[in-house]
C-alpha positions as CSV (number, residue, x, y, z in Angstrom):
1,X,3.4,12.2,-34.9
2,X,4.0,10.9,-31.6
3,X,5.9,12.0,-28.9
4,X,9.3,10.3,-29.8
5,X,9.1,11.7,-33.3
6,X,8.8,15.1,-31.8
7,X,11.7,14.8,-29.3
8,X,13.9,13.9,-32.2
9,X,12.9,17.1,-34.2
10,X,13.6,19.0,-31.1
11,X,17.1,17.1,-30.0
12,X,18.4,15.9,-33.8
13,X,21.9,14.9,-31.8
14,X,20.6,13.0,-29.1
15,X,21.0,9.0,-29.3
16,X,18.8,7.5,-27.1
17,X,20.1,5.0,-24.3
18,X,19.0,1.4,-24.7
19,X,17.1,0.4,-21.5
20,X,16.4,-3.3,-20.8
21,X,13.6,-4.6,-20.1
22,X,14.2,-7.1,-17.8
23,X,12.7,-5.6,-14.5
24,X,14.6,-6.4,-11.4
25,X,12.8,-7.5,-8.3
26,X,12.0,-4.4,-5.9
27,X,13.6,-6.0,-2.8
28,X,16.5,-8.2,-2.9
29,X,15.6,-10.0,0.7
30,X,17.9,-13.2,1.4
31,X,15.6,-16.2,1.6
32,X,16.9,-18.6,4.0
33,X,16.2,-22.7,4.1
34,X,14.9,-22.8,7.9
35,X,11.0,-21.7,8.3
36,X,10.4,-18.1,9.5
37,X,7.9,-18.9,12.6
38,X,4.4,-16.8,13.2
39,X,2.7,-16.9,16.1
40,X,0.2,-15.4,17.6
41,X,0.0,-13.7,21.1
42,X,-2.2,-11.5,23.5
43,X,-0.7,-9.0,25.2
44,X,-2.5,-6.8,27.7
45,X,-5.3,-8.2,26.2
46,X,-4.5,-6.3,22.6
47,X,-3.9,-9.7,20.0
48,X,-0.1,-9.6,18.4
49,X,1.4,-11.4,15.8
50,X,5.2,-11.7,15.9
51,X,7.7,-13.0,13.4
52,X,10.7,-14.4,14.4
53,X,13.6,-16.8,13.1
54,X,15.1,-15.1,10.2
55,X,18.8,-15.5,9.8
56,X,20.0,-12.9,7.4
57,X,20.7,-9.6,8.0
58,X,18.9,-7.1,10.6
59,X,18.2,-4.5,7.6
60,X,16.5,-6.9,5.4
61,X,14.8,-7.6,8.0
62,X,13.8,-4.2,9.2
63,X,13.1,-3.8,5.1
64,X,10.5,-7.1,5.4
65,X,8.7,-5.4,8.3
66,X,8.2,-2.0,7.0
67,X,7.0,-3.7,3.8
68,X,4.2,-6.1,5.9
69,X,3.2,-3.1,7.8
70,X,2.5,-1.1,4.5
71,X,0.9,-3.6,2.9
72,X,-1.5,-4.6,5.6
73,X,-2.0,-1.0,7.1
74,X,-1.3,-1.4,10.4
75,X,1.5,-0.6,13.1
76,X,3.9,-2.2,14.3
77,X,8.0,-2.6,15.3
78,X,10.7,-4.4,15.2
79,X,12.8,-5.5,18.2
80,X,15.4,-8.1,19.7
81,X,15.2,-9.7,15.7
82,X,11.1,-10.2,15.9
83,X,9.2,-8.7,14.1
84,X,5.8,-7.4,16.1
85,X,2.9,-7.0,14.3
86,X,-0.2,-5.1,15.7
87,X,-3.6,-8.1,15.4
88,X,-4.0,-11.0,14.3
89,X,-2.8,-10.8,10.6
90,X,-1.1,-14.7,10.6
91,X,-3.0,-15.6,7.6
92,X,-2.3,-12.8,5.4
93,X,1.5,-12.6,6.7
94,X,1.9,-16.1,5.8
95,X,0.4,-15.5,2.3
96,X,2.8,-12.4,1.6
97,X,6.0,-14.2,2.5
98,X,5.1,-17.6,0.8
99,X,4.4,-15.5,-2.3
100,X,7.9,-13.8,-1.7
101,X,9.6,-17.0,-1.4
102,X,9.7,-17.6,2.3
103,X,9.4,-20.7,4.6
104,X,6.8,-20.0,6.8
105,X,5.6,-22.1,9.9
106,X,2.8,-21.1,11.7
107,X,2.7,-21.6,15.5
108,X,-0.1,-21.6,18.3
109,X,-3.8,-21.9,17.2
C-alpha cells in the first residue's frame, strides 16, 4: 500500500486537485533584441566585470544580478543600471545568460 492509498483510507472525502505538469520557468526576465555588453575592468587594482545595456525593467534586473552572484558565489551590486560583478567572471556570465536567452557581447580583451 503506498502512501496515496493510505491518505485515501484516512481522508475517504477528499478529491484530490489536478496539478499540471507543465513546469513554469523560475524567472520570467524580459529578453530584449539589443546585446547586453560585458566588460571587463580594474579598479584599484581589484579586476571587475560589469554588465550593462539591459532595457527592461530595473527589478528584473536587480532579479538577473542576485541570480549571477548566487550562482557564481561571489559579491557584488547593482548601480546606475550596471550590473558590478566582483573578478573576472566574463566567460561564465556570458555562458549563463546565453543559456537564459540573452544577447551577450563581450567588450575589452
Amino acid at each position: 500500500m503506498d502512501l496515496k492509498d493510505q491518505l485515501k483510507n484516512l481522508f475517504p472525502d477528499h478529491e484530490p486537485e489536478d496539478t499540471p505538469d507543465e513546469k513554469e520557468p523560475k524567472s520570467k526576465i524580459w529578453l530584449q533584441e539589443e546585446p547586453i555588453i560585458c566588460k571587463y575592468e580594474k579598479r584599484k587594482g581589484n579586476p571587475i566585470t560589469i554588465l550593462e545595456g539591459y532595457t527592461g525593467a530595473d527589478e528584473d534586473f536587480k532579479k538577473l544580478a542576485k541570480e549571477l552572484k548566487t550562482k557564481l558565489s561571489v559579491g557584488g551590486s547593482f548601480k546606475d543600471d550596471k550590473i558590478i560583478i566582483q573578478g573576472d567572471y566574463r566567460d561564465k556570465i556570458m555562458t549563463l545568460l546565453k543559456d537564459k536567452g540573452f544577447n551577450v557581447k563581450r567588450v575589452g580583451g
